[in-house]
N, C-alpha and C positions, 0 to 999 in steps of 0.2 A: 509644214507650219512656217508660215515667215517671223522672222525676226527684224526688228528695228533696231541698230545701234545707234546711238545717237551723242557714243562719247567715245573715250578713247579708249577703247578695253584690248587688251593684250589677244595675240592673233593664235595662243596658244584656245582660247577657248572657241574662238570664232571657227578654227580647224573642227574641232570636239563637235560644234552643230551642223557643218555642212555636210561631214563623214556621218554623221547621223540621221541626213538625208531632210535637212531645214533648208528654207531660203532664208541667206541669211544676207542685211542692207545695212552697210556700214558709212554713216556720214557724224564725223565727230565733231565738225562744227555745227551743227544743227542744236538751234536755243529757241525762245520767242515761237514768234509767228513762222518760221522757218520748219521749226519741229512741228506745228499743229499743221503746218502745210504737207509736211509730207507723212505724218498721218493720216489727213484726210487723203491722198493718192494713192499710196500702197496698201493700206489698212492694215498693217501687220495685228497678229496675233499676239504678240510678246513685243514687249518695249525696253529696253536694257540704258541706265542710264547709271553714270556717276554723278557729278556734282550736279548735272544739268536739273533748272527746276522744270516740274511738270504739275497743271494744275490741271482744272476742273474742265477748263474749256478745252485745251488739251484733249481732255479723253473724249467729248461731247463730239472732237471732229474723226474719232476712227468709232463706231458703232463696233467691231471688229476687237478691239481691244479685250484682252482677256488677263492677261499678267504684266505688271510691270515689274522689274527686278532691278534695285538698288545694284549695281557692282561696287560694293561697302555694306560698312556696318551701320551709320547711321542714314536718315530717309525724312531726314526733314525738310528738303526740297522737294518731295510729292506729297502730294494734295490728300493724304493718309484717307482725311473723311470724304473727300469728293471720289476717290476708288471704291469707297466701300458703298457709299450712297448708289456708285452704277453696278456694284457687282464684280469689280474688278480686283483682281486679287496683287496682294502688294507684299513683295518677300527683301531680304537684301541678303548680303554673304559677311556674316560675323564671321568675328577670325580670324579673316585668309591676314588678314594685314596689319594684325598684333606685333611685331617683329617689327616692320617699318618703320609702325606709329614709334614704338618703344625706342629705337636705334635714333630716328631722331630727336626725343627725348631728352635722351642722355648727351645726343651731342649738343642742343640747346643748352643745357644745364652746363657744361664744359666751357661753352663759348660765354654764358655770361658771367663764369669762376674769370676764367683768362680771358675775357673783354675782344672773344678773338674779331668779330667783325670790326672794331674799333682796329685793331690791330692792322689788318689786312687794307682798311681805306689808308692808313698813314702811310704804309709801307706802297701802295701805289701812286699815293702824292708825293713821294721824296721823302717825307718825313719818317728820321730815326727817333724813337724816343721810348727804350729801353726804360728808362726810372719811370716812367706814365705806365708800365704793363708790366711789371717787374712783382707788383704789390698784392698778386693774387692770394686768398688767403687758404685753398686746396678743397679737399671734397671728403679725404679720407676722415670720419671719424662724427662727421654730420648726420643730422637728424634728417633722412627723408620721407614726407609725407604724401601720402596716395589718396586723392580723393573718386573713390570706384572700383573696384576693386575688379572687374571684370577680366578678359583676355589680353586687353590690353595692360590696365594697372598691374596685372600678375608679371606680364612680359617687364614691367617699367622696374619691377620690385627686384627680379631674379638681377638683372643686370647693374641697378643700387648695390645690391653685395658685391657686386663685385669690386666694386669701388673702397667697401667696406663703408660705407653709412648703415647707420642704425635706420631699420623701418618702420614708420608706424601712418596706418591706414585705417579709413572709414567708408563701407559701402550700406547699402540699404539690409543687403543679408547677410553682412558681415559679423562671427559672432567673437569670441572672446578666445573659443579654441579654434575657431579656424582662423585665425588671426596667427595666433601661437603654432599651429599647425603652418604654417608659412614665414614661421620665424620675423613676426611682424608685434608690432606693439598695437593695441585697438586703440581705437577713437569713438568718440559715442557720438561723435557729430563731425564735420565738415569743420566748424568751427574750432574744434579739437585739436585735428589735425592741424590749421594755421596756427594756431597758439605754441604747439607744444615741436614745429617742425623748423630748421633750418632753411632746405626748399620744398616747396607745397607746387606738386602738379596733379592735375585734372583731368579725368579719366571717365565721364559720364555721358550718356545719351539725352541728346536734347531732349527734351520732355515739359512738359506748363509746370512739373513740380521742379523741374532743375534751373528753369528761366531765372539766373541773374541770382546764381546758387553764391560765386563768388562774389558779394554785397560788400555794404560797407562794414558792416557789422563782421564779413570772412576777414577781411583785408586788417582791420583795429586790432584784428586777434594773433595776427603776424608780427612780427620781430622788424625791428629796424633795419634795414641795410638785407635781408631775406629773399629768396629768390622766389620768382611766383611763374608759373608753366603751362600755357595750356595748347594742348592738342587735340583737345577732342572738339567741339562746338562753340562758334563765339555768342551765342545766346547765353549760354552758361555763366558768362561773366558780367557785371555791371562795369562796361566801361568809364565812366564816371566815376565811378569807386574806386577802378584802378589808378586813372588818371592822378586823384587825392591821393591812392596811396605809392606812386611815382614820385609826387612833388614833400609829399608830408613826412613819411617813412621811408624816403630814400630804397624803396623797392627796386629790386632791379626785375625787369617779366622779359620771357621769350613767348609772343604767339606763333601760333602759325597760322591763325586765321583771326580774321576781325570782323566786326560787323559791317552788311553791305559790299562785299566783297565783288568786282566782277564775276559774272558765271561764265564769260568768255575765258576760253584758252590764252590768250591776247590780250592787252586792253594797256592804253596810254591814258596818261591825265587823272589817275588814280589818287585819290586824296585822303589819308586819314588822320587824326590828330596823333593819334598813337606811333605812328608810322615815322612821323617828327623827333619825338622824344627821345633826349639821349640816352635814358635808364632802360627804355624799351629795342629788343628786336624783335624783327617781324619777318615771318618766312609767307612763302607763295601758297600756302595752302600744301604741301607737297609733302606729308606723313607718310602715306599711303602709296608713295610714287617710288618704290623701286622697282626694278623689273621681276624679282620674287616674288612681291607681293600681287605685283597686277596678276602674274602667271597665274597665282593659286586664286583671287578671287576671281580670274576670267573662266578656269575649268568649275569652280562651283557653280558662275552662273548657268553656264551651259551643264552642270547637274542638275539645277535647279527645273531650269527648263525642259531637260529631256524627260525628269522624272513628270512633271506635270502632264509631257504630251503624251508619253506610257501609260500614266495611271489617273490622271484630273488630280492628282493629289500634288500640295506645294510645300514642299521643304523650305525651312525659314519665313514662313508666312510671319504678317505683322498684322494684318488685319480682320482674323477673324475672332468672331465673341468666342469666351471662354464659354465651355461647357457649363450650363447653372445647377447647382448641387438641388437647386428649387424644383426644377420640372421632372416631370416624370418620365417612368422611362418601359418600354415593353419589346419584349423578345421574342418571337416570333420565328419557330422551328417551321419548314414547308418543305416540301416537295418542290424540285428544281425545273420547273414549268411553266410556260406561258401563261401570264393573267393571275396569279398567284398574289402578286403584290399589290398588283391594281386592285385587287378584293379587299386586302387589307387598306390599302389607300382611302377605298372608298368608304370602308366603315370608320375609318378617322375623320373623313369629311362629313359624315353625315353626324357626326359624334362633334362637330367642330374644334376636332385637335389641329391644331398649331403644328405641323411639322417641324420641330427644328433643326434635326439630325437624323441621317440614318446611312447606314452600310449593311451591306446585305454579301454574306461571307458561302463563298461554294464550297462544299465536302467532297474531296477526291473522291473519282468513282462512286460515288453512294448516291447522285441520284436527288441526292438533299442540300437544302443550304438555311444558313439560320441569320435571320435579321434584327438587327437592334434600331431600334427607333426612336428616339427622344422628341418629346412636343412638349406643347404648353394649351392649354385647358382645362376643364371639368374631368376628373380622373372617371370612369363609368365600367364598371362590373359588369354591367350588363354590354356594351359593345365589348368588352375580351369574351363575354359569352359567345358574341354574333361572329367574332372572327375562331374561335373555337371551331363552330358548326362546319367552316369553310373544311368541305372533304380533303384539300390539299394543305388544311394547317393541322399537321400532325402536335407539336405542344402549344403555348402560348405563357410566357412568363411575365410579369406584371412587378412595377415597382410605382407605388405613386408616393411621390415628395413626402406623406405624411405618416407612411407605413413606416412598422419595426417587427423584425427585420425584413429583407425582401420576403414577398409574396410566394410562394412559387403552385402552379395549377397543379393537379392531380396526376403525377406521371412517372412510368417508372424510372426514376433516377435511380436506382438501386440496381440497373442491371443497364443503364445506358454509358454506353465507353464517354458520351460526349460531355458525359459530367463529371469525370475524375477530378476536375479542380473546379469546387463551388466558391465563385467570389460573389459577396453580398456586403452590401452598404447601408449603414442604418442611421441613423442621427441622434445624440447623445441627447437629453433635455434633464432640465433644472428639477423638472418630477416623475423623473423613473425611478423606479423602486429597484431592489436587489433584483424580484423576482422575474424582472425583466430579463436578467440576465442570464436568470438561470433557464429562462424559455431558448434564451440565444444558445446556451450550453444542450440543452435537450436537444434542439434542432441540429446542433452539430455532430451532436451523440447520433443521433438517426442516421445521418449519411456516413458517420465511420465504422457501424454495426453493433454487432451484437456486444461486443467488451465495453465499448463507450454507454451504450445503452444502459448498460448496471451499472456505470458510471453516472450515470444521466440521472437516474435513478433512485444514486445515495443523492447527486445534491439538491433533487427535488423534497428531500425532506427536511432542507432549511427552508422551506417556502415560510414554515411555523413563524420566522422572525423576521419581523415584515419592515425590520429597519433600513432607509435610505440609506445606501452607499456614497461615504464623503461628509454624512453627518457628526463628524468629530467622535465617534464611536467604532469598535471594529466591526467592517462588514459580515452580516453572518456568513459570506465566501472563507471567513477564515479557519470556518471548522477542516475545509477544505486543506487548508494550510497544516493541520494537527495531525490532519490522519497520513501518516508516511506510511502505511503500511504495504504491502504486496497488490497492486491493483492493476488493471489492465492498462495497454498503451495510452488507448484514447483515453482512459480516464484523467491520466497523469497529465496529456497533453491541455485537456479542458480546462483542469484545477490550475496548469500555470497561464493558461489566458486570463483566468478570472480573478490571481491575484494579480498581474499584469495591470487589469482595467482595475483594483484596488488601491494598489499602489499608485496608478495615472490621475488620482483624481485626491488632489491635496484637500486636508482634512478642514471640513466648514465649507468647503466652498459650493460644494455640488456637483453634479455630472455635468454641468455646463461649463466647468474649469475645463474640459474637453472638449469639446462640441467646435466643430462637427465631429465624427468620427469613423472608424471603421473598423471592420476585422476580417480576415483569408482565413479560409481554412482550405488544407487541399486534402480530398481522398486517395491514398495508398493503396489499390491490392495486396501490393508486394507486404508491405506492415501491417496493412490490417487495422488502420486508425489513423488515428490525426496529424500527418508528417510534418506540416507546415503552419501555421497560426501567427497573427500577429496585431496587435492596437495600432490602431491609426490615431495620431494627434493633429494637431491644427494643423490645417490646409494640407491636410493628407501626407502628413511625416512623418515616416517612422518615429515612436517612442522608443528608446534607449532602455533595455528591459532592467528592471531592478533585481541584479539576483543575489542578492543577499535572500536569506531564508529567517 
């Protein structure tokens, strides 16, 4: 496979693809018309780019193009929608250069306490002047605030302690105890953060929701005389805003990138307003530039890449669609044979399903392999019949978007090794009844045997009370809760799923106070019943089980 370098990536990884047997084309001034030139002549397969931008037309001159790979965390210099519109897959390397970005960080921070670039031009003019830089006011004992809380914001937070600043941070999934769990104060907003921080730095991925995150409205909420930080993306801030709050609030900022930046390694004649300002310093873009970090994200690219050319599969990928909880989805046990899939294919097409996923997984020595397929479509019973009939598809398992719980065809699970752990996904809705559940508890009951079963059993004779669960009444699962008596495993195991999903669903509100949802159950031999069980909450989270009794 060849490779295209087209920046300056550390020769640790470029070793990692040649010994791996790539050609690998290293030209780190290549930008502009220069890069799509030597795309269209080499075609590589794989494109490897740091800061350099890559757009649409770009990819239009290597037909050949197959991967391009950030060596970084962010990837807002590639054309994110025009790779995906040709099929091209687009990954970067989070991580490798948390430590960098954070190290210099903290020396930014240091340098505008003790004004040291100020320092450093007098003292190469001649000039002494001790009482001008004498007046610093120190670090220990200040509020630092982290907007992002990511690899990096973690990296920026551990080394804040050590300074002994107090920290308090706001990220999108950031919650109240993992905040406290990181010995951090929460923020409920970006804007929290500048109000309630001494120095406020920024920690997020360019994105349309973070475009000009730092506004005027971040900056009003900041303290006079306060330090402001960023090293992540100069999109992220309203220049202007800062500009105002440079002249207005005596702000003192360190960037390290600005907007408009050369993409050149090089470049004379560079101009910015900021770049002027005596409250502001400005570094070269250079977070990410120490030799550790290039090291570790030059071998992930070259993982990145090796992994793709071994398996098609891409680690760190940025541009594929999420999995839709909407579409349906079918499984498909066969015989490990030529033409096998193609039969199924074809009854998909003649069915007009929409392919949109599928991996088809081989059985050591057995001869067999089982395929999962997701599409989008008219769900149709009768083509799972037509692929049924295929002599080479021994089961056929079915889930469409609208079912509760999965489907599953006629087969003996009861004696197949390949089903020891049954996972099944169902969807909560605003009008199911208890009874639903306790269909879900039966069907669980069936594949843990005969003890679940007379489990199954008793609490199919709460079917009588046909009360909604979550309507500010107790669910009739709670008879379930009374009887502590001597019962079998699986039984036990059931009754605490059921008060689980009882307790998940706050009272008045309805089974759509969870929705989506889900639940595992896995079959034991060895136990003899239900070993494993658990509620799914929103977007597929573990629920924190309530056990109080």
């Amino acid at each position: 496979m060849t490779v295209l370098v087209a920046s300056n990536v550390a020769d640790a990884g470029l070793k990692a693809l040649r010994e791996a047997g790539h050609t690998v084309e290293k030209d780190a001034a290549l930008a502009g018309d220069a890069l799509a030139g030597a795309l269209a002549e080499k075609r590589p397969a794989v494109l490897v780019v740091r800061s350099t931008r890559v757009t649409g037309a770009m990819m239009d001159a290597d037909p050949s193009l197959e991967l391009i790979v950030r060596a970084g965390a962010g990837y807002d210099t590639i054309d994110v929608d025009g790779a995906s519109e040709r099929g091209i897959f687009v990954a970067n390397c989070p991580g490798q250069n948390a430590d960098a970005v954070a190290e210099l960080t903290m020396g930014l921070v240091v340098a505008l306490d003790r004004r040291l670039p100020d320092n450093v031009i007098d003292a190469r003019a001649g000039r002494w002047n001790k009482a001008a830089y004498a007046d610093a006011d120190g670090l220990k004992g200040k509020t630092f605030g982290i907007v992002g809380l990511g690899n990096i914001g973690e990296a920026v937070a551990e080394r804040a302690k050590g300074f002994e600043m107090d920290g308090v941070a706001w990220s999108r999934s950031l919650t109240k105890e993992g905040a406290a769990a990181r010995g951090l104060a929460h923020a409920d907003s970006p804007e929290a953060v500048a109000r309630f921080s001494d120095i406020v730095s920024v920690h997020v991925a360019s994105t349309p929701e973070t475009k000009h995150l730092a506004d005027r409205a971040f900056f009003e909420e900041m303290s006079d005389g306060a330090f402001f930080v960023n090293t992540s993306r100069a999109a992220v801030v309203d220049e202007d805003a800062l500009q105002w709050a440079l002249d207005e609030k005596h702000l003192r900022a360190a960037l390290d990138l600005v907007s408009d930046e050369p993409s050149e390694k090089e470049a004379s004649g560079f101009e910015h307003p900021l770049m002027q300002h005596p409250r502001c310093y400005v570094t070269h873009h250079i977070g990410a530039s120490t030799q550790q970090a290039q090291d570790a994200t030059a071998l992930e690219a070259a993982r990145v890449i090796e992994t793709f050319a071994e398996t098609g599969q891409v680690p760190n990928v940025v541009n594929l669609a999420a999995p839709s909880e909407g579409a349906h989805q079918l499984t498909v046990r066969h015989r490990d044979e030529v033409g096998v899939l193609a039969g199924v294919l074809d009854e998909a097409r003649k069915a007009g399903w929409n392919i949109q996923e599928m991996e088809n997984l081989i059985f050591a020595g057995a001869g067999a392999a089982v395929a999962h397929i997701r599409f989008d479509g008219d769900p149709s019973d009768e083509t799972v019949r037509d692929i049924e009939r295929h002599d080479d598809a021994v089961a056929v398992y079915r889930r469409w978007a609208a079912d509760f719980p999965v489907y599953v065809a006629d087969a003996p699970i009861e004696t197949d090794p390949v089903f020891d752990n049954v996972f099944f996904r169902y969807a909560f809705d605003p009008g199911t009844t208890d009874r639903t559940l306790l269909q879900l508890l039966r069907w669980a009951g069936h594949l843990a045997g005969r003890g679940a079963r007379r489990g199954a059993r008793r609490a199919a004779r709460l079917e009588r009370n046909d009360r909604r669960v979550g309507d500010g009444n107790q669910p009739p699962l709670g008879r379930l809760r009374r009887n502590r008596g001597v019962r079998p495993r699986a039984h036990q195991g059931a009754a605490r799923f059921a008060r689980r999903v009882a307790r998940a669903v706050p009272a008045g509100r309805g089974l759509d106070a969870v929705s989506p949802g889900a639940a595992q159950f896995s079959r034991s031999r060895r136990l003899g019943g239900l070993s494993h069980h658990r509620a799914l909450g929103e977007e597929g989270h573990p629920r924190r089980p309530d056990r109080r009794r």
